[in-house]
Structures are given as structure tokens and as C-alpha cells.
C-alpha positions in Angstrom: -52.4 45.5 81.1 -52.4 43.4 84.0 -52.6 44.3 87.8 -49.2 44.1 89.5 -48.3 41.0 91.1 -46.2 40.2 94.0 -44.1 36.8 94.7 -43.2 35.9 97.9 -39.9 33.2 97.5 -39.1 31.1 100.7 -37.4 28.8 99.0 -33.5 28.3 97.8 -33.7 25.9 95.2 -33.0 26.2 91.8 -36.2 25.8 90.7 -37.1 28.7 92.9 -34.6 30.8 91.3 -35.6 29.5 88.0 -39.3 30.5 88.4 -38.6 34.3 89.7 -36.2 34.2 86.9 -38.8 33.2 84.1 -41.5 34.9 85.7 -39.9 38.1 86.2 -38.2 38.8 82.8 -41.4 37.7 81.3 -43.2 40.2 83.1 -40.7 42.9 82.6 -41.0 42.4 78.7 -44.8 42.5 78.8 -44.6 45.5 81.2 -46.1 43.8 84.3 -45.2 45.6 87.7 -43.9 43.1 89.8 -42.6 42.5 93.5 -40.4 39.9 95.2 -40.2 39.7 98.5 -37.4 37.1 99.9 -38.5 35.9 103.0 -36.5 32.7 105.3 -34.6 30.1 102.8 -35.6 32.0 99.7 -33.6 35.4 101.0 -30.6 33.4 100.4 -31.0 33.8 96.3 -30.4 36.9 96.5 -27.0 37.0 98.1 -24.1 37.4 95.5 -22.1 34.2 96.5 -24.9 31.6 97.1 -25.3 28.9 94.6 -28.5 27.6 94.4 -29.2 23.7 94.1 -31.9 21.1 92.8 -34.3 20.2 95.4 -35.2 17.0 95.9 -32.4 15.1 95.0 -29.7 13.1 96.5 -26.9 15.8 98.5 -24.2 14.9 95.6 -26.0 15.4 92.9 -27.9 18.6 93.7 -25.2 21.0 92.0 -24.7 18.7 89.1 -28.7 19.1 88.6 -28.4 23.2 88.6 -25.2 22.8 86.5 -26.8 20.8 84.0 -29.7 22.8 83.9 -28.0 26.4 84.1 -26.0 24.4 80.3 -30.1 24.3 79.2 -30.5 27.6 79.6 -27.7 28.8 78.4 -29.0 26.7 74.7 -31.9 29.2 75.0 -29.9 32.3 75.5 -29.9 32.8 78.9 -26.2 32.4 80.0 -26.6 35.1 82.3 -29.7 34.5 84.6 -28.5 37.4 86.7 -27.6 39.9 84.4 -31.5 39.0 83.1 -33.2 40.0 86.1 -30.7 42.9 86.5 -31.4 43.9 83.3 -35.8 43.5 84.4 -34.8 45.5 87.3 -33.1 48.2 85.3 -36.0 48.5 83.2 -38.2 49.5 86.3 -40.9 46.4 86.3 -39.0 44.0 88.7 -38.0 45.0 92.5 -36.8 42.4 94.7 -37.0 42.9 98.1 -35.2 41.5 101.5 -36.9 40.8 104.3 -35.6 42.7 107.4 -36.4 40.2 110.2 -35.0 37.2 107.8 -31.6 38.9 107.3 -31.6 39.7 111.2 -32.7 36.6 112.1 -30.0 34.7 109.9 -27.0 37.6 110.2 -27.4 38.4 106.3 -25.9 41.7 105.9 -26.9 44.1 102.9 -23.6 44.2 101.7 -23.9 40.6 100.7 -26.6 41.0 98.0 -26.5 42.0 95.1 -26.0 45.6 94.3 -29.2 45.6 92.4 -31.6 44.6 95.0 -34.0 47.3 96.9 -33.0 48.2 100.5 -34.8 45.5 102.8 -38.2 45.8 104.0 -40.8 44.3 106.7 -43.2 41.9 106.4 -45.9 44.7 106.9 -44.4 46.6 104.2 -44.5 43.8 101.9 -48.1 43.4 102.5 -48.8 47.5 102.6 -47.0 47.7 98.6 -48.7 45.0 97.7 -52.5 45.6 98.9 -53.7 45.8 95.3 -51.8 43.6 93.5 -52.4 39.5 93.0 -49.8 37.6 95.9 -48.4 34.5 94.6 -46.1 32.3 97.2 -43.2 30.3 95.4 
């Protein structure tokens, strides 16, 4: 199949959350190895209380926008975005990985992430796991 392929996310928004999200159960059913590495703004998605919000939009109305959306979704099946990508990272295609300096930089502690998210690594890590695969940057 295809090379593995590694995402960096830097970004919070919803439609961050809802690209790793389709991208990464997508690649878990076609047997795709992938990586994310959460670097800065994006880090935040993966801690188990954040909520993440439309970008682009008027303050107000950004968590009526995810809301709305998140009803979409759940039309197509997908009530549970995180149990999906739990259930990709189960399988043993889909890793998603902290960045150390981000969580340092920004006080994130592990124990605010989700229990199925891989212990945090470097940015030289990142790059070392990922010297044969295709880099993508959300």
C-alpha cells in the first residue's frame, strides 16, 4: 500500500480536528501507517477537556459552528469523533503524538490528554520517525 504519512497539526480549530479525524480513520481502514504530531495551538486537540471551535468566524458564533457541524456528522455516523480515532489508534495505524517543548512551553501536563495518546516527543523525534514517510502540515 501506500508509504506512511505524518501530519503535523498547529492548529485548534474544528476544521483541524475534523481533517485529522477524516484523514486518520480513513487511513486506519485502508491500512495506512500514520503519525500526528501536535505541535503549538494544535496540541490543544488533544487535551480531554478542550472544545474546539470554527475558525474564522465571529467569537459568538464559533461553538454554534462546531455544534452544528458535530449534528452533521453525527447524520453520517460519526457521533463519537473521539471514540473514532480511539478506535484508529487501537487498531495500530494511527499514533498521535505531543510535542514536549509545546506542552512545556504552554504548562500542558500529560495527564490532561487523552489516555489514548503516545507519551510526548521532540521535534527531532518527530522528524527522526518520520524520515521516510510523506509530511503533511494541517
Amino acid at each position: 500500500m501506500a508509504e506512511d504519512i505524518s501530519f503535523i497539526v498547529s492548529d485548534r480549530s474544528f476544521e483541524k480536528f475534523g481533517m485529522a479525524l477524516i484523514l486518520g480513520t480513513t487511513g486506519d481502514a485502508m491500512d495506512i501507517k500514520m503519525n500526528f504530531f501536535f505541535t503549538f495551538w494544535g496540541l490543544h486537540l488533544l487535551r480531554r477537556k478542550f472544545k474546539p471551535k470554527a475558525a474564522g468566524m465571529f467569537t459568538g458564533m464559533k461553538g454554534m459552528a462546531a455544534m452544528m457541524f458535530r449534528k452533521k456528522l453525527a447524520k453520517f455516523g460519526m457521533e463519537d469523533p473521539w471514540g473514532m480515532i480511539k478506535e484508529a489508534v487501537e487498531n495500530g495505524n494511527v499514533k498521535l503524538y505531543p510535542c514536549q517543548m509545546t506542552m512545556d512551553l504552554m504548562g500542558i501536563k500529560r495527564e490532561e490528554m487523552w489516555d489514548f495518546v503516545e507519551d510526548p516527543i521532540g521535534a527531532a523525534g518527530f522528524l527522526e520517525m518520520s524520515a521516510n514517510a510523506k509530511i503533511v502540515s494541517m
